[in-house]
Backbone as JSON, one array per atom type, in Angstrom:
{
  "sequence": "XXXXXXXXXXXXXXXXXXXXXXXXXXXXXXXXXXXXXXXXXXXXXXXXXXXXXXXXX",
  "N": [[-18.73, -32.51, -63.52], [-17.24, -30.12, -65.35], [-16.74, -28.77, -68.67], [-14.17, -27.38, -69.36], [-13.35, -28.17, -66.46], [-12.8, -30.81, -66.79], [-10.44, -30.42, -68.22], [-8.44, -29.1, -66.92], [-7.71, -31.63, -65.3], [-6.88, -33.56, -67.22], [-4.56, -31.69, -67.77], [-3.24, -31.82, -65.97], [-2.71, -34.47, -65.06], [-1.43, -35.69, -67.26], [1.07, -33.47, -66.72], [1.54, -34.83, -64.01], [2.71, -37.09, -64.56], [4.54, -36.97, -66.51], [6.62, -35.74, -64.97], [7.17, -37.78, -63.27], [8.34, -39.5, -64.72], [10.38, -38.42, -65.41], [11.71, -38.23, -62.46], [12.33, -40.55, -62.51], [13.57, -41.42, -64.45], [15.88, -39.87, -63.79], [17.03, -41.21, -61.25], [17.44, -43.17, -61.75], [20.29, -42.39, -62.82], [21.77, -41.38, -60.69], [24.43, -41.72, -58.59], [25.11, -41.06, -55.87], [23.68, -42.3, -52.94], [22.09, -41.35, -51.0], [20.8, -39.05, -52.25], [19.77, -40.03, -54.57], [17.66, -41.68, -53.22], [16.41, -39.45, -52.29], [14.89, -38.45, -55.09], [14.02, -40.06, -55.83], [11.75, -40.9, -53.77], [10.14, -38.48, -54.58], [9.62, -39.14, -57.24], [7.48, -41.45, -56.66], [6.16, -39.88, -55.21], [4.77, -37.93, -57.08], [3.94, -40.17, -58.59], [1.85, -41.41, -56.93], [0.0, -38.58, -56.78], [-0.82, -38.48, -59.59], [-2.44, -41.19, -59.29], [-4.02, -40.01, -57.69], [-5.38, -37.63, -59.2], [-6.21, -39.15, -61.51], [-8.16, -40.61, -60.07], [-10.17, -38.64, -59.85], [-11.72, -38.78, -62.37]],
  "CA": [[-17.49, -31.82, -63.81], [-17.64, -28.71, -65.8], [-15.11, -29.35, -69.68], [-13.05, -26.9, -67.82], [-12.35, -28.44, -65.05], [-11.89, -32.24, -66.92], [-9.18, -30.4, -69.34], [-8.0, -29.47, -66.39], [-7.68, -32.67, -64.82], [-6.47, -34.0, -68.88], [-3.17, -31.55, -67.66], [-2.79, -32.14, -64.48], [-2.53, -35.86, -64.87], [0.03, -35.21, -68.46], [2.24, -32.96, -65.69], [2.46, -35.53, -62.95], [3.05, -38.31, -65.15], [6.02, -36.35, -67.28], [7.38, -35.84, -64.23], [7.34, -38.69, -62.69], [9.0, -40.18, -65.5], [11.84, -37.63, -65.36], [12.29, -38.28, -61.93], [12.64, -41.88, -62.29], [14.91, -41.25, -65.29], [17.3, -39.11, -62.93], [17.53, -41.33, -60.24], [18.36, -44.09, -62.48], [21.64, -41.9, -63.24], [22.42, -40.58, -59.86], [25.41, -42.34, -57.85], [24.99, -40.57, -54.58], [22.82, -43.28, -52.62], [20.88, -40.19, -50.53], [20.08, -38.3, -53.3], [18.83, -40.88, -55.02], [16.6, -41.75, -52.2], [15.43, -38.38, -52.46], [14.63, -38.27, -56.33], [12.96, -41.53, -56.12], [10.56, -40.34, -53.16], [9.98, -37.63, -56.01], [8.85, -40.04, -58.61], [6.59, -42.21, -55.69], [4.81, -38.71, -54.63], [4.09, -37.89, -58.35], [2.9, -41.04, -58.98], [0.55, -40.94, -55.98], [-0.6, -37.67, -57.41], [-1.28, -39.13, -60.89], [-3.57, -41.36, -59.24], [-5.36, -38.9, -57.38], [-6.0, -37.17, -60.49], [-6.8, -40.07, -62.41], [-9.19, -40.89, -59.54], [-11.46, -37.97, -60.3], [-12.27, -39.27, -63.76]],
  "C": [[-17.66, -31.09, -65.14], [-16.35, -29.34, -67.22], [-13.93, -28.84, -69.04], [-12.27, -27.76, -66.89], [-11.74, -29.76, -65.8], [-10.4, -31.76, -68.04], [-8.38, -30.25, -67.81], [-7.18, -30.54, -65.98], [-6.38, -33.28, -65.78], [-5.29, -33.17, -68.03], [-2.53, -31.8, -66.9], [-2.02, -33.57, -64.59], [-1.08, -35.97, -66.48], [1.39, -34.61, -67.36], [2.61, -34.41, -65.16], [3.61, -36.8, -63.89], [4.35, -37.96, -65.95], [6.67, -36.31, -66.02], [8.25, -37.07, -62.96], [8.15, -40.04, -63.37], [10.18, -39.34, -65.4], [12.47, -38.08, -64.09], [12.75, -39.45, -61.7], [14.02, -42.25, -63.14], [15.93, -41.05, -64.46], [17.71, -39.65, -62.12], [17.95, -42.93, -60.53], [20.14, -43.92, -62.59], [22.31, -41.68, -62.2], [23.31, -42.22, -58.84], [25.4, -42.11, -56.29], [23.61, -41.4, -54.15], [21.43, -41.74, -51.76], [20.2, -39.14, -51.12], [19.19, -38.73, -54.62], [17.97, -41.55, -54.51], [15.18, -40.9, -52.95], [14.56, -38.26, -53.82], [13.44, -39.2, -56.38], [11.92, -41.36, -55.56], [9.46, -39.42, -54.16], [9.18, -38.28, -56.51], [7.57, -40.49, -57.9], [5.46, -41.15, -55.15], [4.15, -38.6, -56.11], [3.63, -38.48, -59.14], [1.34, -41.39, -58.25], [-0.47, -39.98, -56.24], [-1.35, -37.75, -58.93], [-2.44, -39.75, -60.54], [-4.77, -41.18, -58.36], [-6.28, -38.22, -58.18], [-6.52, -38.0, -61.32], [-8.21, -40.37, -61.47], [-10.65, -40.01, -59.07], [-12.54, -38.35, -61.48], [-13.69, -40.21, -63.29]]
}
């Protein structure tokens, strides 16, 4: 793996992981039971994705 590509990687894995904290945040807050489903799925894909990316390293 090329530095390139591991900075890459280095943002990729910063993204999911911010986000996956936001969406866990938000669905902490949300009252609507099906939209907080949805949010949460959210968080569970972008953690999946985290350790896809982590599992290049």
């Amino acid at each position: 793996m090329t530095a390139k590509e591991l900075l890459y990687v280095e943002d990729a894995l910063g993204h999911e992981k911010y986000f996956q904290q936001k969406c866990t945040e938000t669905a902490a807050q949300l009252t609507d039971s099906d939209l907080k489903t949805c949010v949460e799925q959210m968080a569970s894909r972008h953690q999946q994705l985290f350790q896809s990316f982590y599992g290049l390293l």
